[in-house]
C-alpha positions in Angstrom: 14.3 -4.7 -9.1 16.6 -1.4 -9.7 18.5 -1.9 -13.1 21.9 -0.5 -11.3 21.7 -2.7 -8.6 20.6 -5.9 -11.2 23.5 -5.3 -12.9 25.8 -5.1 -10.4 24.7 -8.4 -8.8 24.3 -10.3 -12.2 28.8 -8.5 -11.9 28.9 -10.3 -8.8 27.6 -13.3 -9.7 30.2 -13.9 -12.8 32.9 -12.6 -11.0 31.9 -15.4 -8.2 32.0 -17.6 -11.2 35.0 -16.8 -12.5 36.9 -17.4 -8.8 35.4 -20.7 -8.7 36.9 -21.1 -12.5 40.2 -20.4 -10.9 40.4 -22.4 -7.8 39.4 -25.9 -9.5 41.6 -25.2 -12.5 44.6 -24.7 -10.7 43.4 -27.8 -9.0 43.1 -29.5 -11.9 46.4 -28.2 -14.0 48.9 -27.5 -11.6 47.8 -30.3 -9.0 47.7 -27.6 -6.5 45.6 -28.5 -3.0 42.4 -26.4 -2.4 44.0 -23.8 -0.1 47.0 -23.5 -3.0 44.8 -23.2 -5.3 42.6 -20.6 -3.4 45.4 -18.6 -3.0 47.0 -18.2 -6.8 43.0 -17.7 -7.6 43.2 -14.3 -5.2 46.8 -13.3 -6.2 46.1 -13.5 -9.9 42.6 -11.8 -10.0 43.9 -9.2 -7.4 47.0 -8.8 -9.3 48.7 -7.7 -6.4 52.0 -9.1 -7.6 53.2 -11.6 -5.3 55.2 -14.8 -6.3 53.8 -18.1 -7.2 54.0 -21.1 -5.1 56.1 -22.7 -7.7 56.9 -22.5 -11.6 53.7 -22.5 -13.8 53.3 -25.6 -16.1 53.0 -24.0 -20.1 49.3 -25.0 -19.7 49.4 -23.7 -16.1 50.9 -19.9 -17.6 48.3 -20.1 -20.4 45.3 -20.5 -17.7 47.1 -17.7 -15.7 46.5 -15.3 -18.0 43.0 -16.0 -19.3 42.3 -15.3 -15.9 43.8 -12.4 -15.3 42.1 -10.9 -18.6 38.8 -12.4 -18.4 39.2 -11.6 -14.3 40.2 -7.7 -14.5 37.4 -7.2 -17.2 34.7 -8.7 -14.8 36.2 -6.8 -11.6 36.9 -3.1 -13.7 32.8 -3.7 -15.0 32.1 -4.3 -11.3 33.7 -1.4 -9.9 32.2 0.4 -13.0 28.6 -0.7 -12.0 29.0 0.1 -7.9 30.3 3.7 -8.7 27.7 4.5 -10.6 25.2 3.2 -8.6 26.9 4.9 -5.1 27.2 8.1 -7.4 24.2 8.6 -9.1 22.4 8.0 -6.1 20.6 5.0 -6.8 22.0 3.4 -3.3 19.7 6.2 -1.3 16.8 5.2 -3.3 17.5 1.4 -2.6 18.0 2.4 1.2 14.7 4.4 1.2 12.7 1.4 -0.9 13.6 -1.0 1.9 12.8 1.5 4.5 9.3 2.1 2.7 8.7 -2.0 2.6 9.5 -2.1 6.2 7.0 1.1 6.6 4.2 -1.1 5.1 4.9 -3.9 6.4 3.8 -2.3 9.6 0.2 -1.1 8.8 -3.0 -2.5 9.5 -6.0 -1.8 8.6 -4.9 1.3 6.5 -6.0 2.1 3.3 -4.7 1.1 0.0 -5.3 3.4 -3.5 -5.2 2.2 -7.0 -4.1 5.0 -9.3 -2.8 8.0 -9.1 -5.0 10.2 -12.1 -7.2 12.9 -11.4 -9.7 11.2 -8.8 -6.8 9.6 -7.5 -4.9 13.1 -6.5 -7.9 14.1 -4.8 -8.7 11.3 -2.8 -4.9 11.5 -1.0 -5.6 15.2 -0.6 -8.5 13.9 1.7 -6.5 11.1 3.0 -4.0 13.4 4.1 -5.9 15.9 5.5 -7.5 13.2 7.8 -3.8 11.8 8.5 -5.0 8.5 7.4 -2.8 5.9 7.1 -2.4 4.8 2.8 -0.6 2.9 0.1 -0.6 4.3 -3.4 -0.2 2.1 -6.3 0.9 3.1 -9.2 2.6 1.8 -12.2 4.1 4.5 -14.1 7.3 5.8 -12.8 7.0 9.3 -13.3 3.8 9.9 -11.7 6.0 7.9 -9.0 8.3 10.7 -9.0 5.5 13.7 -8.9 4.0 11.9 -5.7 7.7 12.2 -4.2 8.1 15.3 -4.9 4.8 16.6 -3.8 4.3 15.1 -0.6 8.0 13.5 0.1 8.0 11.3 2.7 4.8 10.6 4.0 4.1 8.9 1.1 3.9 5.1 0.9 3.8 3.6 -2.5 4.4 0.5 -4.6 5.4 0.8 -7.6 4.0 -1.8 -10.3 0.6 -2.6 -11.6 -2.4 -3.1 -9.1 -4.2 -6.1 -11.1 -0.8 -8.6 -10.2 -1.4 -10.4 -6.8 2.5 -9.7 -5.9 2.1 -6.4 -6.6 -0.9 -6.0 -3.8 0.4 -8.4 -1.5 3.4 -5.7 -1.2 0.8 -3.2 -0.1 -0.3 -5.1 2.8 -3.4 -6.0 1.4 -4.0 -9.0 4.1 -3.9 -6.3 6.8 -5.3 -3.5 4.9 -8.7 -2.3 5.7 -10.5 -1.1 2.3 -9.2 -1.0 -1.1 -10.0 2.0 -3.5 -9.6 1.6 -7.1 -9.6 4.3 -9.4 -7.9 3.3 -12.4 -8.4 4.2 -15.9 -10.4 1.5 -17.4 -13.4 -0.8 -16.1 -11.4 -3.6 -17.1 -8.6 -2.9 -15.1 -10.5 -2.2 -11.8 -12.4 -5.3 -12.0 -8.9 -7.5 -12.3 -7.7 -5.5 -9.1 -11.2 -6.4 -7.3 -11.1 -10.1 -8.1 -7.6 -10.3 -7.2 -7.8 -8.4 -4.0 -11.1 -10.1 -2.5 -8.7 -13.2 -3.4 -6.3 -12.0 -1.3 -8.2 -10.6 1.6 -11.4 -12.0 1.6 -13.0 -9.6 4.6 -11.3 -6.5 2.5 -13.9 -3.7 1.5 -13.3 -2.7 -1.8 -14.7 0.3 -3.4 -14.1 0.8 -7.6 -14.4 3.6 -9.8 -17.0 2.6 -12.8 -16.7 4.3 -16.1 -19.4 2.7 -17.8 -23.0 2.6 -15.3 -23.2 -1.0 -17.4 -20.2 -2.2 -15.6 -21.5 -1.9 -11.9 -23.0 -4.8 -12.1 -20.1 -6.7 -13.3 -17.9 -5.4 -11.1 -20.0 -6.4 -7.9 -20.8 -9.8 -8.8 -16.4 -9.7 -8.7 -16.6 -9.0 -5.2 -16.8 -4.7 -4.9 -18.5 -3.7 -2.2 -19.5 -0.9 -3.6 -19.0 0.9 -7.0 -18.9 4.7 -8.1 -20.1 5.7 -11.0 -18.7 9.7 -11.7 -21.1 9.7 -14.9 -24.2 9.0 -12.5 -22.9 11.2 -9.5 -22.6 14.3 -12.0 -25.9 13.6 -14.0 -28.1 13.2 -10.6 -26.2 16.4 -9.3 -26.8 18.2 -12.4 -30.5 17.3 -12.0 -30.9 18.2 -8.3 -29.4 21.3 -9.1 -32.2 21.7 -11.5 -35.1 20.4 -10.0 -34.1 21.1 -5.9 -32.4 24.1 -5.6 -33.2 24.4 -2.2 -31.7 20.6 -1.1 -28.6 21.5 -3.0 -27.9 24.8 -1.3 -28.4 23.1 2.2 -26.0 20.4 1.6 -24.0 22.4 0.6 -23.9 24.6 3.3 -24.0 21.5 5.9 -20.4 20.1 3.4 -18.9 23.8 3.8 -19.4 24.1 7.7 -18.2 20.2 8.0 -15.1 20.6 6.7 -14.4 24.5 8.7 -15.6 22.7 11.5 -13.9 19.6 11.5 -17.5 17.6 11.5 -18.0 14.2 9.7 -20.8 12.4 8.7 -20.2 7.8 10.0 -22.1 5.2 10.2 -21.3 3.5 13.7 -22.6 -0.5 13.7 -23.7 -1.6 17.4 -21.8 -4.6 18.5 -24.4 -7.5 20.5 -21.8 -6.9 23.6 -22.7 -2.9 23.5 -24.0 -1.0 26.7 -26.6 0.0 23.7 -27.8 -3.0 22.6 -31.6 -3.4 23.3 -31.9 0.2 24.7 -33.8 3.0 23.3 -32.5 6.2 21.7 -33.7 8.0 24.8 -31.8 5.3 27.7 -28.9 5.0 25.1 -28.6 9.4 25.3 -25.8 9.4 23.0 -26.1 13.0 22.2 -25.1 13.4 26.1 -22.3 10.8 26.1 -20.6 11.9 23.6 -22.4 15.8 22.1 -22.8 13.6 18.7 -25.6 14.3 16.6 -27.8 11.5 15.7 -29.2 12.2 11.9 -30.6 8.3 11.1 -30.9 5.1 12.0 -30.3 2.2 9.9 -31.8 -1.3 10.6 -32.5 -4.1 8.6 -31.3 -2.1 5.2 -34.7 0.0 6.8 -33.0 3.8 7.0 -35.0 5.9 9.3 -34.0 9.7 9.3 -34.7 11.9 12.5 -36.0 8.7 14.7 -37.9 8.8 17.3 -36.2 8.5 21.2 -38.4 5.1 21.8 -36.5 3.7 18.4 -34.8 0.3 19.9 -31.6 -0.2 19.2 -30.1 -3.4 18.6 -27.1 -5.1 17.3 -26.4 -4.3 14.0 -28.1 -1.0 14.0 -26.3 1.4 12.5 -26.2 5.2 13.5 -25.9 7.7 11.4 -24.0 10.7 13.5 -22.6 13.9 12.6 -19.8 15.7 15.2 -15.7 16.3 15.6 -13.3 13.0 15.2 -12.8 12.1 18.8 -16.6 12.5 19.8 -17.2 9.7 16.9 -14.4 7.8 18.4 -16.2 8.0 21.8 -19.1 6.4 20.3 -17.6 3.3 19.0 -16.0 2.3 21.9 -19.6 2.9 23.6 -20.9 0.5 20.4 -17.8 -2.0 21.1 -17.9 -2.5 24.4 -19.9 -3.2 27.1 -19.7 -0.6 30.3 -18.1 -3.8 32.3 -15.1 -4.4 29.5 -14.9 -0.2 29.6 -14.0 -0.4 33.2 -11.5 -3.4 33.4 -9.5 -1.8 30.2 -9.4 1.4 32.2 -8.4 -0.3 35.7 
């Protein structure tokens, strides 16, 4: 919670006190009925200088007046507390923190991103650029800041640390769709995995490792899968070395993806699919939907370039290359059968 706004209710709070102080000890000194009693409460604390209901005992003066000073001390600290926090701004950043809860609150199946460092910064680029929906979190406030100012508001955040359960659930983690974590220790990615496959059990999480070692830890936690930079660099390094030739041409094929607008997905096939138990050639998906097929995936069995007799059958996976909304055309054609296409269109 805010410090200005903390501090104004914890105000509040012993000002609330302080009333109920009042109205029973008028109660109690003066004999005064509840209402009575309410009333010299509100007139002494408000000092707005009306009469009493009748004349003040000695003990029932001496009362008076440690109200009114202990009172006007509370209530000057209170008004202290709300200008500054209706000055200095901090009610527009409360306003804008409950719109942002209500902002996540209403994803599903978005994406959530653990750390903001150097990785971090270039995954939202890509994020962005996709107009994927994300949360960041991120514990240190002025990295918090630099995320506001950079991208304003489109971006979703929580701020606190990613390995405390309250801190995820306020991502939406139980709707989210994959986790990424990309924080700066092994240690602290594999708290986050455990505590977000407890969460969201069906969650695909995917970790940054810094150590290769720690792969293997940090799958038996529950990552589906785990990145390794050190390893990604090194076989890169050695490609580069050894296959000049399959370098260049990925290259090229990454270059023209990304001025093209092409990507690279796995799509599964679904058992109520139109292409379940058909061949490459009936399923003609390159017809359908001008996709590309590169591979075909069964059984952990990859086959690249297949064959048009390959059989396709739930839980294949195609590997396709082409534009965003061709892709999209083949998943509903993986979905859904051609009978469950027509009734949603009709």
């Amino acid at each position: 919670m805010n410090k200005q706004i903390r501090k104004l209710i914890i105000a509040l709070k012993v000002l609330t006190a302080i009333f109920l102080v009042g109205v029973f000890g008028y109660m109690y000194v003066e004999k005064y009925t509840l209402l009575d009693s309410f009333y010299m409460t509100t007139i002494t604390l408000s000092t707005v200088g009306f009469g009493v209901i009748r004349e003040l005992s000695d003990v029932g003066k001496l009362f008076t007046i440690f109200l009114i000073f202990s009172g006007m001390t509370v209530v000057v600290y209170s008004f202290g507390v709300l200008a500054s926090f209706l000055i200095e701004g901090e009610f527009k950043k409360y306003l804008k923190g409950v719109k942002m809860k209500k902002e996540i609150s209403k994803l599903e199946g978005h994406f959530i991103i653990c750390g903001y460092g150097n990785t971090g910064a270039k995954i939202i680029e890509k994020f962005i650029e996709r107009k994927l929906e994300f949360v960041v979190i991120e514990r240190e406030f002025e990295v918090i800041n630099e995320l506001k100012e950079r991208y304003g508001d489109i971006m979703l955040f929580v701020h606190g640390d990613a390995t405390k359960d309250e801190v995820l659930a306020q991502s939406g983690i139980k709707k989210a769709k994959t986790l990424i974590s990309v924080l700066a220790t092994d240690a602290d990615n594999l708290f986050v995995t455990l505590s977000a496959k407890d969460l969201n059990s069906k969650l695909k999480v995917i970790t940054k490792v810094m150590e290769s070692g720690n792969s293997y830890k940090l799958r038996r936690a529950g990552a589906d899968f785990t990145i390794s930079t050190l390893d990604i660099a090194a076989e890169r390094i050695f490609s580069t070395a050894t296959e000049p030739n399959l370098v260049s041409f990925v290259d090229i094929v990454s270059k023209k993806s990304q001025l093209d607008g092409l990507r690279l997905e796995f799509i599964m096939i679904n058992e109520r699919s139109e292409l379940h138990n058909t061949t490459l050639r009936e399923a003609r998906i390159p017809q359908k939907t001008n996709l590309v097929v590169i591979g075909v995936e069964k059984e952990d069995d990859f086959k690249l370039n297949p064959m048009s007799n390959t059989l396709l059958t739930s839980g294949s996976k195609l590997l396709v290359m082409g534009k965003e909304e061709q892709i999209e055309k083949l998943k509903k054609l993986a979905e859904k059968s051609l009978l469950e296409r027509h009734i949603h269109i009709d």
